[in-house]
C-alpha positions as CSV (number, residue, x, y, z in Angstrom):
1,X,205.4,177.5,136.3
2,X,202.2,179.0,137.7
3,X,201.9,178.6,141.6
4,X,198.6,176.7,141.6
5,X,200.2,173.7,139.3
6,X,203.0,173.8,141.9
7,X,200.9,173.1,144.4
8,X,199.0,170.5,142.9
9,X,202.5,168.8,141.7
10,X,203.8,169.2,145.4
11,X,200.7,167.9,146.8
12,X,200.9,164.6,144.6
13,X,204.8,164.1,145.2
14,X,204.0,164.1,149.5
15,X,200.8,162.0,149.1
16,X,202.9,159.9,147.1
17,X,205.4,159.8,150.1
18,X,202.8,159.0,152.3
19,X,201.2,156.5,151.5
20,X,204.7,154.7,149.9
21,X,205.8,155.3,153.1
22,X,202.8,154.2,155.0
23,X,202.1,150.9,153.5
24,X,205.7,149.5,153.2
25,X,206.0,150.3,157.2
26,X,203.1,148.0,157.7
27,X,204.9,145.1,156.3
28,X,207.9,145.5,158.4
29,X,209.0,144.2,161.3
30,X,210.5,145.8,164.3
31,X,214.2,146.6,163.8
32,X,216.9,146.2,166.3
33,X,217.3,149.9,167.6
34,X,213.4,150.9,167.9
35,X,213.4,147.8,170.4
36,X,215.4,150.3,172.8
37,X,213.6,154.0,171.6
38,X,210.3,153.0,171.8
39,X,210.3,151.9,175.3
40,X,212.6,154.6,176.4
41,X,210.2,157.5,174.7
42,X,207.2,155.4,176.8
43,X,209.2,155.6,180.0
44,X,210.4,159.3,179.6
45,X,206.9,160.4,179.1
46,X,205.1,158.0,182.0
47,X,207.6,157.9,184.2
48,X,209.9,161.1,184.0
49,X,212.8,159.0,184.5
50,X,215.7,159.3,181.9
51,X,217.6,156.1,182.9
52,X,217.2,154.3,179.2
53,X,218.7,155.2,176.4
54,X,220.6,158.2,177.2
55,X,223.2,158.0,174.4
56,X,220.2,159.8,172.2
57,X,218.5,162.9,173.3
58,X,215.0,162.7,174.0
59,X,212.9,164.5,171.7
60,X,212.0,162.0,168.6
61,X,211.6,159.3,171.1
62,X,208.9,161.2,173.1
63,X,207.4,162.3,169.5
64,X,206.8,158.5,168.9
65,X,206.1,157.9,171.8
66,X,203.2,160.1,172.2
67,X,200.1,158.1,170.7
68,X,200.9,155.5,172.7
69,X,199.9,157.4,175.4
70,X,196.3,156.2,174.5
71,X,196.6,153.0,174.8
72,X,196.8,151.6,178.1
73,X,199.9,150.1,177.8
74,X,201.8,148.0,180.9
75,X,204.8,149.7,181.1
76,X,207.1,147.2,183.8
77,X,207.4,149.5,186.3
78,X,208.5,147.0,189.1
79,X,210.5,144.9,187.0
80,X,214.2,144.9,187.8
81,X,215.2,145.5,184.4
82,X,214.1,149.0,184.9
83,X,214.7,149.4,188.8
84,X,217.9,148.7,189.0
85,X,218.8,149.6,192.3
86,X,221.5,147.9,193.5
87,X,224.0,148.8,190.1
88,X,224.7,150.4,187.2
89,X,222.4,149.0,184.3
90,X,224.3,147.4,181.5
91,X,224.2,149.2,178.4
92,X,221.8,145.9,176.6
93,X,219.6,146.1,179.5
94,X,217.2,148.7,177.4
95,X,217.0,146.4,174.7
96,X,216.0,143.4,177.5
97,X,213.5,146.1,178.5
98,X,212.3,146.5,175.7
99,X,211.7,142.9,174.9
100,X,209.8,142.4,178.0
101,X,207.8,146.0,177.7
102,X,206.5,145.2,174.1
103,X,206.4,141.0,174.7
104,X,206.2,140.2,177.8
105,X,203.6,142.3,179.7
106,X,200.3,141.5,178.3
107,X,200.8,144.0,174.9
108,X,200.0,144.3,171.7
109,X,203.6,144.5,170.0
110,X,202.3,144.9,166.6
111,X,199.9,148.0,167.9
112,X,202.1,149.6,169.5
113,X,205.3,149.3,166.7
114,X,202.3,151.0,164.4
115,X,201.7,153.6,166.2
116,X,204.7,155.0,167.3
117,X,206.1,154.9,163.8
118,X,202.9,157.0,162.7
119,X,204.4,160.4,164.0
120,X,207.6,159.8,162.7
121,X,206.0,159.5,158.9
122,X,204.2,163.3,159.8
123,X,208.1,164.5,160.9
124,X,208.9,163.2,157.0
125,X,206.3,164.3,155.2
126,X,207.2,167.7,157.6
127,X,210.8,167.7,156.3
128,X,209.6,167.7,152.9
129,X,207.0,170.6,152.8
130,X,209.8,172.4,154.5
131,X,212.4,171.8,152.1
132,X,209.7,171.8,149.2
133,X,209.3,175.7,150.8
134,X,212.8,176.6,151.5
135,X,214.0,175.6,147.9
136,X,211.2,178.3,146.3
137,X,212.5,180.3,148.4
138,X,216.0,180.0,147.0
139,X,215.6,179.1,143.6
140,X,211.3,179.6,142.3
141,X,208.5,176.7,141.7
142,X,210.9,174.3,139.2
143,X,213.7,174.3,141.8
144,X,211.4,173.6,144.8
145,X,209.5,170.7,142.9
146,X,213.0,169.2,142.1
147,X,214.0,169.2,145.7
148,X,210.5,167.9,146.5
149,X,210.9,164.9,143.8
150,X,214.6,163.8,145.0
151,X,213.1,163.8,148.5
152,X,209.7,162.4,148.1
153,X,211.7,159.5,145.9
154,X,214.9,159.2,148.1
155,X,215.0,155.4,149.0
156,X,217.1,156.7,152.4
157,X,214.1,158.5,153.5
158,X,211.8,156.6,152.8
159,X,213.6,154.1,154.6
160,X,214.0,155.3,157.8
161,X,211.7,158.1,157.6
162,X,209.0,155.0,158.9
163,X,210.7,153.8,161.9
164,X,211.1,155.1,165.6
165,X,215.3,156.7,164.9
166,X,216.4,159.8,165.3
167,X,217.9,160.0,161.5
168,X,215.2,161.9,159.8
169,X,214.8,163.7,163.0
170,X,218.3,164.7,162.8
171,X,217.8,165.8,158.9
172,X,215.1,168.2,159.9
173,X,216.9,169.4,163.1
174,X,220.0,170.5,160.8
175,X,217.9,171.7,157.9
176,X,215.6,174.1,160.3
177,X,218.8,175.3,162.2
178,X,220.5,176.1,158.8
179,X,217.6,177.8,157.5
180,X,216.6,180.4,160.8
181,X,220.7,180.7,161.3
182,X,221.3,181.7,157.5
183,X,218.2,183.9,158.3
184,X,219.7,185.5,161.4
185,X,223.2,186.6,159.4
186,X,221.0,188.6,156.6
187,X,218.5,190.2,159.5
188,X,220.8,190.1,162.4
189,X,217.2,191.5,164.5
190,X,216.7,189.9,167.9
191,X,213.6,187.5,167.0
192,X,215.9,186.0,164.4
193,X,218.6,185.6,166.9
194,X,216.3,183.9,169.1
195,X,214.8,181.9,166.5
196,X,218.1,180.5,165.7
197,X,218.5,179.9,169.1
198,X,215.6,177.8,169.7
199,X,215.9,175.5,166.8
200,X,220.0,174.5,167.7
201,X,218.2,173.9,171.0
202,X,216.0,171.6,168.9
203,X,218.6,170.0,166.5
204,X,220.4,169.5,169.7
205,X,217.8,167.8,171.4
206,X,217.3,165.3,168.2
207,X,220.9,163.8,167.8
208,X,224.2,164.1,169.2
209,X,225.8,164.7,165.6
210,X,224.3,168.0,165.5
211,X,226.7,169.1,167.7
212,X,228.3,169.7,164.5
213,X,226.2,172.6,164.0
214,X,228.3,174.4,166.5
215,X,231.7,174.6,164.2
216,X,229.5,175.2,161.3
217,X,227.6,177.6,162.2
218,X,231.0,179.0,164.4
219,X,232.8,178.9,160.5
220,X,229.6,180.8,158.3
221,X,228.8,183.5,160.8
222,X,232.9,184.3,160.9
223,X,232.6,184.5,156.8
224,X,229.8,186.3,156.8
225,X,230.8,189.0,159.4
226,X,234.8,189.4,157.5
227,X,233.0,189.6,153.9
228,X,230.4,193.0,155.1
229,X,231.4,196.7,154.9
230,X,232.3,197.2,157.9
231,X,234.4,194.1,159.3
232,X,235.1,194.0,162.7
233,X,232.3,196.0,163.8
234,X,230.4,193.5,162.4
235,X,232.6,190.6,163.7
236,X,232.4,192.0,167.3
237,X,228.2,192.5,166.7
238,X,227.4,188.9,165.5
239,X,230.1,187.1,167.9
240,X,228.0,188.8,170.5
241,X,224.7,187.3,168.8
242,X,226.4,184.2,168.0
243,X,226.6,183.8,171.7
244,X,223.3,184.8,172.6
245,X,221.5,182.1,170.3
246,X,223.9,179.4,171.7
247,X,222.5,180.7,175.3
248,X,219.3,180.2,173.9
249,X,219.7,176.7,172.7
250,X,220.8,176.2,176.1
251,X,217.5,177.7,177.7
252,X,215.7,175.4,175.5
253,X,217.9,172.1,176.2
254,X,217.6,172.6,180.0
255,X,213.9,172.5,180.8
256,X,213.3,169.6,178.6
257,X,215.9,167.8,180.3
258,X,215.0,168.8,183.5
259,X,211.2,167.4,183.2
260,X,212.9,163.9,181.8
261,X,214.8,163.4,185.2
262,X,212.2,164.6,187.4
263,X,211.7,160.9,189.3
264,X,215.5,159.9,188.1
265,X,217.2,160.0,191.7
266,X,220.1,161.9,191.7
267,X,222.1,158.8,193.1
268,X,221.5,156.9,190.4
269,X,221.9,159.5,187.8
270,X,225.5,159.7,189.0
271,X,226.4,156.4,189.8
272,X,225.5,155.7,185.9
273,X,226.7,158.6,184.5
274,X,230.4,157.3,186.2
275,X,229.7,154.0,184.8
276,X,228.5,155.3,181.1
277,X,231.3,157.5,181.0
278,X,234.1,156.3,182.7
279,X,236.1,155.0,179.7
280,X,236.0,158.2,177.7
281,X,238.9,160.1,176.7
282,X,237.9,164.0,177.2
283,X,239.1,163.4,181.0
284,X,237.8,167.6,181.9
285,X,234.4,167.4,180.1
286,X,233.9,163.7,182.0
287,X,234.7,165.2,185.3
288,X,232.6,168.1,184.8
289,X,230.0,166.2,183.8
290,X,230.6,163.3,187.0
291,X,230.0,166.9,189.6
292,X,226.9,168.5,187.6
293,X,225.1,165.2,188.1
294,X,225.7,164.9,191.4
295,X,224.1,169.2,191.5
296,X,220.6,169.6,191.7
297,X,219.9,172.7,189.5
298,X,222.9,171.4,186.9
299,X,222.0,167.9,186.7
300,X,219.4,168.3,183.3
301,X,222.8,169.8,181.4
302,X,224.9,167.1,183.2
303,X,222.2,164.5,181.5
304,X,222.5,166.0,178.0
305,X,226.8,165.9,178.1
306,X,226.5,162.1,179.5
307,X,225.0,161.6,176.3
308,X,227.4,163.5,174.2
309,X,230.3,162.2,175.6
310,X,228.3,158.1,174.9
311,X,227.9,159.0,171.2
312,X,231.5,160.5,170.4
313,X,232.9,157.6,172.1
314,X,230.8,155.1,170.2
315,X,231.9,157.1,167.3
316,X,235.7,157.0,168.1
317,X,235.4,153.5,169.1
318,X,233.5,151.7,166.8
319,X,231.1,148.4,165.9
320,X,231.8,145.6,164.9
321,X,230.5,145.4,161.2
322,X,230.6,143.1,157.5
323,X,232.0,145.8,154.4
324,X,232.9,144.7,151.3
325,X,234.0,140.7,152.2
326,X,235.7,141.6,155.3
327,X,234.3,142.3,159.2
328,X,236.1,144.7,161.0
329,X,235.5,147.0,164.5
330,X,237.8,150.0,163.8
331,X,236.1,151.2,160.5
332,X,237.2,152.1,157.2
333,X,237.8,155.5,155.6
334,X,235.9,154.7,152.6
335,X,233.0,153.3,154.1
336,X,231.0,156.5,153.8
337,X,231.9,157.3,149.9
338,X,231.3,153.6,148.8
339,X,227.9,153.3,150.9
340,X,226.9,156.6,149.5
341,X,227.8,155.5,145.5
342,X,225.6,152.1,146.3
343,X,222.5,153.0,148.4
344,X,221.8,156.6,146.6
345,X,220.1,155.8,143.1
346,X,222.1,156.2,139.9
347,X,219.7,158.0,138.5
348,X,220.9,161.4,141.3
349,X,224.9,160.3,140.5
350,X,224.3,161.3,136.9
351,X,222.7,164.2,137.5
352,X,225.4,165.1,140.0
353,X,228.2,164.3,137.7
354,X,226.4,166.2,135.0
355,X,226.0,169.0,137.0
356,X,229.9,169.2,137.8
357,X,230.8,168.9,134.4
358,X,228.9,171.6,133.6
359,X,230.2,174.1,136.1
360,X,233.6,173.2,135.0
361,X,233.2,173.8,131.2
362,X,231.3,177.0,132.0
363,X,233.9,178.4,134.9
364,X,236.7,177.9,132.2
365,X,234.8,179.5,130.0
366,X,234.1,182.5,132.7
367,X,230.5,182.0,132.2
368,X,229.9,181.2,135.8
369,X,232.2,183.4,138.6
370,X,231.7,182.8,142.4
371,X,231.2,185.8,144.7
372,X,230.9,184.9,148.1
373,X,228.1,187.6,148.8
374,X,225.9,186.2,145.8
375,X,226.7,182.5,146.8
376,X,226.5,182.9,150.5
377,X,224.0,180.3,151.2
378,X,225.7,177.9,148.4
379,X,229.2,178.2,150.4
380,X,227.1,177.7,153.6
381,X,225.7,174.1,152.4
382,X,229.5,173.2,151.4
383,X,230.5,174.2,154.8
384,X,228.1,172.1,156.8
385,X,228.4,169.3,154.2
386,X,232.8,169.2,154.7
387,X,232.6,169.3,158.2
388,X,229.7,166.8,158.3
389,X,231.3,164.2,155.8
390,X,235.0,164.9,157.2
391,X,233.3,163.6,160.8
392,X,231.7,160.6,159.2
393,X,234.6,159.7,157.0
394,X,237.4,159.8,160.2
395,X,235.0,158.1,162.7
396,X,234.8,154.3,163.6
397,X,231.2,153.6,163.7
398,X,230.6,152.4,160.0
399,X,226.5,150.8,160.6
400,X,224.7,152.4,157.4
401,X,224.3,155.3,155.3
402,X,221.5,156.8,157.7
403,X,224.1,158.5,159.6
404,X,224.4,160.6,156.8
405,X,221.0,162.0,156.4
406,X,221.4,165.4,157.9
407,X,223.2,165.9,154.6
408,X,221.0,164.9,152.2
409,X,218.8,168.0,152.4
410,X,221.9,170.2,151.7
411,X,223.0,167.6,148.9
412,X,219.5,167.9,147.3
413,X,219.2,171.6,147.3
414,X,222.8,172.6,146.0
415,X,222.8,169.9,143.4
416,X,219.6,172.0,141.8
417,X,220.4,175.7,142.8
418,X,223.6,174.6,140.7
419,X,221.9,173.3,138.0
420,X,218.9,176.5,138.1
421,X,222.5,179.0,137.6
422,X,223.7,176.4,134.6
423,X,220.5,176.4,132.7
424,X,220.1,180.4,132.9
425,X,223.3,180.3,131.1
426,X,222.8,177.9,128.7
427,X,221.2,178.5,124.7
428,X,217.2,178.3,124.0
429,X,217.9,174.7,122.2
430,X,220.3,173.6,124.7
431,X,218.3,174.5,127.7
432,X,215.6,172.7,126.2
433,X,217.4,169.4,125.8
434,X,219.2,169.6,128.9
435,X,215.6,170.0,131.0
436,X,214.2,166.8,128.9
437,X,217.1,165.1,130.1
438,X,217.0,166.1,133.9
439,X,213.2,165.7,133.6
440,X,214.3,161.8,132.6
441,X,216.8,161.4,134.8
442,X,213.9,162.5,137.6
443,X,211.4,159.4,136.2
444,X,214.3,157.0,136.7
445,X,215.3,158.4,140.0
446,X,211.7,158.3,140.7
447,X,210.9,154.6,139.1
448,X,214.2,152.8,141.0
449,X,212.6,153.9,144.1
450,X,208.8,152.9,143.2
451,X,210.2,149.7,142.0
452,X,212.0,148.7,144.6
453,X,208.3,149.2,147.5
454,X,208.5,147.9,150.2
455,X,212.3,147.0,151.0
456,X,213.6,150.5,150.8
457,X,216.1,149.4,153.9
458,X,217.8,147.0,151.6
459,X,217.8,149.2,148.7
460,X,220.7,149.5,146.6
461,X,221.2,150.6,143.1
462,X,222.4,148.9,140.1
463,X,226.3,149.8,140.4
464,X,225.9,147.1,143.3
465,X,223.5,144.9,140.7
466,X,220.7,146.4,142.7
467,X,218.7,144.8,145.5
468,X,219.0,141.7,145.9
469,X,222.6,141.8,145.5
470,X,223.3,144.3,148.3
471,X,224.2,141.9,150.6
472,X,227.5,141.4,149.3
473,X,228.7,144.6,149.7
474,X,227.4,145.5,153.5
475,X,224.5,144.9,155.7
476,X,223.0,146.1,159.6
477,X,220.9,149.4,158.5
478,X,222.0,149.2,155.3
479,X,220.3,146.3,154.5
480,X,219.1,143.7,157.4
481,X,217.7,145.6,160.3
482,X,215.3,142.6,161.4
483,X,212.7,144.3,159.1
484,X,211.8,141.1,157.5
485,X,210.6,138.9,160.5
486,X,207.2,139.4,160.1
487,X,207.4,138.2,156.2
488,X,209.9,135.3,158.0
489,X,206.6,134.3,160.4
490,X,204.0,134.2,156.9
491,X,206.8,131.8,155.5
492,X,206.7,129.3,158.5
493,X,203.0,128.8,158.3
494,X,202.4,128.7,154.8
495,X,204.9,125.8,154.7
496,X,203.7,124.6,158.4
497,X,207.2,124.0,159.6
498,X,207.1,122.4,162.9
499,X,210.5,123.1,164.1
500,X,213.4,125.3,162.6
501,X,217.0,127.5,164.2
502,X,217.2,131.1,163.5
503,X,219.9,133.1,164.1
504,X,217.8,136.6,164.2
505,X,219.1,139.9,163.8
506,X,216.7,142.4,164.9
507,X,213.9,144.2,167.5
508,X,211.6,140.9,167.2
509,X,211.1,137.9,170.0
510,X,210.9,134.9,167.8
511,X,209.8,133.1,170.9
512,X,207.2,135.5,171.3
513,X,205.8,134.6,167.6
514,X,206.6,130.9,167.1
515,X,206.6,129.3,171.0
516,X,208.2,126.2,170.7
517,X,208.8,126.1,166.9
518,X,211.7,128.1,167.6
519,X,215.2,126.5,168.1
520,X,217.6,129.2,168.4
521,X,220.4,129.1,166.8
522,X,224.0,130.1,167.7
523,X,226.9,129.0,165.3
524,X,229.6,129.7,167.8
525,X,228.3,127.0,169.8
526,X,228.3,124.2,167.1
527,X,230.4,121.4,167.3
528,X,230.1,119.0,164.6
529,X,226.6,118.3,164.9
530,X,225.2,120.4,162.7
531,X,221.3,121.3,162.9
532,X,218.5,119.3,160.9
533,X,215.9,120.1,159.3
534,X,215.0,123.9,158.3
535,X,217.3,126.9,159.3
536,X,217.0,130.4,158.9
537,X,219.9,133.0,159.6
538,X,219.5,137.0,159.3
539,X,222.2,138.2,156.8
540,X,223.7,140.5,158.7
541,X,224.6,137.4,161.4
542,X,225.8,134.9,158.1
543,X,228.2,138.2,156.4
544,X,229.5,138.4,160.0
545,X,230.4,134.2,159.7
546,X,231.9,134.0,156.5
547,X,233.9,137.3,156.3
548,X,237.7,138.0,156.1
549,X,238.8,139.6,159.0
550,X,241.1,141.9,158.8
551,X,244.4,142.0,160.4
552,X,244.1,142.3,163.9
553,X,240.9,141.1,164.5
554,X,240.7,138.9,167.3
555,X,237.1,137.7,167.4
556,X,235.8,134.4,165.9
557,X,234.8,134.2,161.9
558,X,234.1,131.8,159.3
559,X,231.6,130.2,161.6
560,X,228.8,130.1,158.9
561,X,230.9,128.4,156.7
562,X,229.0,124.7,157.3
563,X,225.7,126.0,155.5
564,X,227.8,125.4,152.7
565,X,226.4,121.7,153.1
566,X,222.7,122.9,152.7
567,X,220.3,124.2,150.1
568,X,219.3,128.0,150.2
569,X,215.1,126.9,149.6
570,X,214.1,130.4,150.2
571,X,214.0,134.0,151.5
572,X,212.2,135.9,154.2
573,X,211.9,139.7,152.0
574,X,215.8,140.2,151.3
575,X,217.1,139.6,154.6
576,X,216.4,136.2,156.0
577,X,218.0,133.4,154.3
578,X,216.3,129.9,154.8
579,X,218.2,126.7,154.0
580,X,217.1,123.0,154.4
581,X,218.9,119.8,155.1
582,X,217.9,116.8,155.0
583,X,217.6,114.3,158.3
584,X,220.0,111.3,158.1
């Protein structure tokens, strides 16, 4: 294909992505986690204090949080949810923070949600020129247009590549790490050592999880080094390198932790490190980490392993979340798999099954052979995909398929450098009726995402009996995030409803929006006298009430089984259910 149609092709795909992006974020509400990032970028860039939100690093809050820097926003400065001087804050106080920083202090919430999701739709659009560049690279114009097509389409990142996480953040950061790392092992020269030092310091500073670059990148350098001419000369020279690019990333987490807790005082920084810490297992690491807080010149590193050790031990220990008719805190094994098979169109599944299939019948006819040498880069994406997916699939924190994102690039790109080897070997007429067929499989993969604008965070495909029936199977970011309040609100004054309980699940203050329409509701509190009139409950909180538990879970259920007794009248987007009964 001739560059210039490339370009023109690429060109339509991210303006596509833009504005599908774009648009649908306008219509949704805040969700539960950007209630604690977006105040916690605002605060790190105001106030140089890094007392919210430490469990993420800093850098894709402080991207977000940047236009809002031109606002004149009151940030609640003196309030005691963010002095807290006499203890340890809570971990749900930057969530109470939040609520008062966008509600309660004379802002304009929906301004500010706006722009703070803006720079986080550039980072996407970003991660797809870079990818839409890295595949031509690899594998010519057809190859990077299909990479550019699964990504601009992906529901995933569509979803969440409009809202103030660090998921497609954390998708880029391991995608740019890969790509300067991979380039460092074929041109072992210093600047591409350093460049792959800088961007782990950058993958590091966008999520925790990408401390799983570490072992990967530990695992490719020791295959690339044992598979050249000369093997432990070369082993010795890129250990060597392998540790100066990890000194690097270093150099570059430092200094951008050490201007976050400029006006953090070093009291407080260690009295809640001890308290965010305290119950984790890795006793060494935690008392390391307890002393360099309490150091002035290690502090910034002691910052950055407080936050590592909060994620793993999140990870290890869990959430308490609705899969598949049951609710259960200690995970399942085959979260990750399922979510994966429901949330990712069907339309990609075929062409991945297609693709296997074809590299079988081919191997066993010894039209395809692997040779490490040739197929570095293809063994390199394996790698990184194993370690990331054996992580995922033995942790405890099962809350949506957006924890799998920094995969998704690797998925994308080895599913069509496969395919690119298969068709070389196929016949003329085959060929041809093999690219007709991925070229359909591409419209449907590209119309189940179009069709589905603008609830790409409930989106699931038709193996789950798509959308509207995702609920069944499991909810929080993989289907209610509180994204729908703001189509809730439209509802209550089109119908001019007076009075109605909501059990909310999400970043929103219904009090904020409805004043005294609003009767909250909580179903662990009802006894018998059940509430009249119109009620609306999030379905992530009525999953939660009417699940099985399973065995050993001690916490109440079944407590949303009395809306049996009322009629489901309507719903708020996909993730608000409204019901109505009658007053005696």
């Amino acid at each position: 294909m001739p560059n210039r149609l490339t370009y023109i092709i690429a060109g339509a795909l991210i303006l596509t992505l833009f504005w599908t992006a774009f648009l649908s974020m306008k219509q949704d509400s805040l969700t539960f986690d950007e209630l604690a990032h977006i105040p916690a970028g605002y605060s790190y860039l105001t106030q140089k204090d890094y007392r919210i939100n430490p469990e993420h690093p800093p850098l894709i809050k402080d991207l977000a949080a940047l236009p809002l820097l031109f606002l004149n926003l009151n940030f609640p400065a003196k309030d005691h949810l963010w002095l807290q001087e006499n203890s340890a804050p809570p971990w749900w106080v930057q969530f109470d923070l939040g609520t008062k920083f966008l509600y309660e202090s004379g802002n304009n919430p929906r301004e500010i949600i706006l722009w703070s999701r803006f720079p986080i739709i550039l980072l996407l659009i970003s991660l797809g020129l870079f990818l839409f560049k890295w595949a031509r690279e690899l594998g010519g114009n057809y190859a990077g247009l299909a990479v550019l097509a699964l990504f601009s389409f992906s529901p995933e990142f569509i979803a969440n590549g409009r809202l103030v996480t660090t998921d497609v953040g954390a998708a880029f950061g391991a995608a740019l790490a890969a790509y300067f790392w991979l380039k460092f092992l074929k041109e072992p020269k210093n600047l591409n050592v350093l460049w792959a030092g800088v961007f782990l310091g950058v993958a590091l500073l966008i999520k925790f999880s990408l401390v799983l670059l570490l072992p990967f990148f530990a695992i490719i350098t020791l295959i690339y080094a044992l598979n050249s001419d000369q093997k432990m000369a070369n082993l010795k020279k890129y250990i060597f390198k392998f540790i100066i690019a990890g000194a690097v990333s270093l150099f570059v987490i430092w200094p951008v932790y050490q201007i976050h807790i400029w006006n953090y005082p070093i009291e407080h920084q260690v009295r809640d490190t001890i308290a965010d810490i305290s119950d984790n297992d890795i006793a060494p690491l935690k008392n390391l980490t307890i002393w360099m807080a309490g150091n002035p010149i290690l502090r910034p590193v002691a910052q950055f392993f407080r936050g590592i050790l909060m994620a793993t031990h999140r990870t290890a220990s869990g959430n308490t979340v609705y899969f598949l008719g049951q609710i259960s805190a200690s995970g399942w094994r085959y979260y990750f798999p399922v979510i994966y098979l429901l949330k990712v169109p069907l339309a990609f599944h075929i062409i991945t099954l297609l693709t296997i299939i074809a590299t079988v019948i081919l191997a066993i006819k010894r039209k395809l052979a692997f040779d490490i040498k040739k197929h570095f880069t293809l063994l390199s994406f394996f790698t990184f995909l194993a370690i990331y997916w054996l992580t995922a699939i033995n942790g405890k924190l099962n809350i949506g398929i957006r924890h799998l994102l920094p995969t998704f690039p690797f998925i994308y790109l080895l599913a069509v450098l496969i395919l690119k080897e298969i068709m070389a070997k196929l016949p003329p007429s085959i060929k041809r009726a093999s690219f007709v067929l991925i070229c359909s499989l591409l419209a449907w993969y590209a119309f189940s995402s179009l069709s589905s604008f603008p609830y790409y965070i409930s989106y699931f495909n038709q193996l789950a009996g798509g959308t509207k029936n995702g609920y069944k199977y499991a909810v929080d970011s993989n289907y209610d995030w509180g994204q729908d309040f703001y189509r809730f609100i439209d509802f209550v004054k089109k119908n001019n409803i007076q009075k109605i309980s909501l059990d909310y699940f999400g970043g929103e203050n219904p009090k904020y929006w409805l004043g005294d329409k609003y009767i909250k509701l909580n179903p662990r509190e009802i006894s018998g006298n059940l509430p009249e009139g119109f009620v609306a409950v999030s379905v992530n909180q009525l999953m939660g009430g009417v699940a099985k538990p399973v065995s050993g879970f001690d916490q109440q259920t079944g407590y949303y089984r009395w809306l049996d007794e009322y009629d489901l009248r309507a719903k708020a987007g996909n993730s608000i259910f409204i019901y109505y009964k009658k007053e005696k």
